[in-house]
C-alpha positions as CSV (number, residue, x, y, z in Angstrom):
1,X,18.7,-52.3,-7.5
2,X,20.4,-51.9,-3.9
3,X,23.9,-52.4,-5.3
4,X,26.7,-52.0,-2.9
5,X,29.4,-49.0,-2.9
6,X,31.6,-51.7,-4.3
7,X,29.0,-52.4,-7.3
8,X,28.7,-49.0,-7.9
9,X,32.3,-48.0,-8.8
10,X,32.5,-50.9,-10.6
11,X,29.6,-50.1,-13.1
12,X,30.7,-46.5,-13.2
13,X,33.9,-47.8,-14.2
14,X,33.0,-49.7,-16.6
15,X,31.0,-46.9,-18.0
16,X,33.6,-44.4,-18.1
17,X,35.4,-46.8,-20.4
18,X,32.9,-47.3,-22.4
19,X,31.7,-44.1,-22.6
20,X,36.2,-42.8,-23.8
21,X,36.1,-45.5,-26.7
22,X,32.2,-44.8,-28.0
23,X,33.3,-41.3,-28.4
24,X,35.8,-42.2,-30.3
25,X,34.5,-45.2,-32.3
26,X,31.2,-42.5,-32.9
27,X,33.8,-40.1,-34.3
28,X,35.1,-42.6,-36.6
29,X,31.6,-43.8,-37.9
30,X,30.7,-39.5,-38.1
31,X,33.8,-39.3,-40.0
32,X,33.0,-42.6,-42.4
33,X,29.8,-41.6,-42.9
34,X,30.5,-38.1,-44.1
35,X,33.4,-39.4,-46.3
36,X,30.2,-41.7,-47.8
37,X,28.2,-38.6,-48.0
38,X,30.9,-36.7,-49.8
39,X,31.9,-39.1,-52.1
40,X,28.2,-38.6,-53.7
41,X,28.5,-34.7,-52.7
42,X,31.6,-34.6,-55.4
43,X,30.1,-36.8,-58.0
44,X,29.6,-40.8,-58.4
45,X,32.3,-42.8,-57.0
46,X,33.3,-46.4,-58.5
47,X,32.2,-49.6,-57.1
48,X,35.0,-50.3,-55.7
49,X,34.9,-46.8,-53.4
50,X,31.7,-47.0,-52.4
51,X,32.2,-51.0,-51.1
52,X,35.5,-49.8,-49.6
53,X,33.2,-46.5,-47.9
54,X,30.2,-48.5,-47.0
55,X,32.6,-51.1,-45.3
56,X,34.5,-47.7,-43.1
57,X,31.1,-47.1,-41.8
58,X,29.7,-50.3,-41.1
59,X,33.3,-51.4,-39.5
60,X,32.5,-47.9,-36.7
61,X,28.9,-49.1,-36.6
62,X,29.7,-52.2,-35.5
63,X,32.7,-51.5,-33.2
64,X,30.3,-48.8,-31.5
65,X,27.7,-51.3,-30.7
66,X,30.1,-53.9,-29.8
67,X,31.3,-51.2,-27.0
68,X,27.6,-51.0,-26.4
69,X,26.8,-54.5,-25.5
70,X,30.0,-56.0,-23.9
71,X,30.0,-53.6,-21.4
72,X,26.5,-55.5,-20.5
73,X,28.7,-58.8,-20.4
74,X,31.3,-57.2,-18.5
75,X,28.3,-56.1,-15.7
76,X,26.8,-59.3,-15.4
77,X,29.2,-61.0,-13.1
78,X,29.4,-58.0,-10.9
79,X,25.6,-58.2,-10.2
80,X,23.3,-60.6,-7.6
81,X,20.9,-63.2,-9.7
82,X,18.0,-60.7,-8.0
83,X,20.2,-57.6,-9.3
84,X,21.2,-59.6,-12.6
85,X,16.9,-60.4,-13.0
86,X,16.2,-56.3,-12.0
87,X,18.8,-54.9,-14.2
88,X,17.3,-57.1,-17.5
89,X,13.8,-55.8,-16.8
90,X,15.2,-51.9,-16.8
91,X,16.9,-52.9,-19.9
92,X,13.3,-53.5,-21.5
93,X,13.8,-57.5,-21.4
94,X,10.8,-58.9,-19.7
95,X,8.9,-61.4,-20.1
96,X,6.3,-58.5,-21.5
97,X,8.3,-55.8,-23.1
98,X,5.6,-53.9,-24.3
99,X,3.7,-53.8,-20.4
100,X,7.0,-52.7,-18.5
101,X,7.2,-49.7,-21.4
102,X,10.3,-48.2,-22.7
103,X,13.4,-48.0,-20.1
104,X,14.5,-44.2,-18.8
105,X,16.9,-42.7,-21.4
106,X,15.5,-44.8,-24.4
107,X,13.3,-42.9,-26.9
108,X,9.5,-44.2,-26.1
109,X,8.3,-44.8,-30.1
110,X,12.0,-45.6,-31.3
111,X,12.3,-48.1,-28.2
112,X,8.2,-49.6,-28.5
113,X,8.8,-50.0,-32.4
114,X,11.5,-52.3,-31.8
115,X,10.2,-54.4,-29.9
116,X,7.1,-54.9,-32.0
117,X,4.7,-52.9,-29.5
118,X,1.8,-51.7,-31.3
């Protein structure tokens, strides 16, 4: 993507943060979904328990996948229109998802089942 030096310790930056609060938001949804799992382990919890649990794990679900994708928002502005156009295509958003194939560090059939390649 030629970024600069500048670019770069930017987007490691913002990776490194990232990277502190999805540990600890993934630790949270570990724990919430283990507290689900226990809950059945120990017998049947009530209704209310089990909307109380499945709302602790979908509350870390969504904060780790909010850590996910603004970190995208918060690279945008540090990249060219070129870089900006480069960096969505390694992300697997082209205009032909299935043609570019699944990005480096994505999980090929995970990555080509969602996004409907057959």
């Amino acid at each position: 993507m030629e970024l600069s030096a500048q670019q770069v310790a930017r987007i490691e930056a913002i990776e490194a943060q990232m990277r502190a609060e999805a540990i600890e938001a993934g630790t949270r949804l570990i724990e919430a979904e283990a507290a689900l799992s226990g809950a059945f382990r120990d017998g049947m919890p009530d209704r209310e328990t089990l909307v109380q649990l499945i709302a602790a794990a979908e509350a870390a679900r969504g904060d780790l996948r909010f850590i996910h994708l603004s970190r995208h928002l918060e690279t945008q502005p540090i990249l060219s229109e070129t870089q900006t156009r480069r960096y969505g295509v390694l992300r697997g958003y082209a205009d032909d998802p299935c043609a570019a194939g699944a990005p480096d560090g994505h999980d090929a059939a995970n990555w080509r089942r969602h996004n409907g390649c057959m």
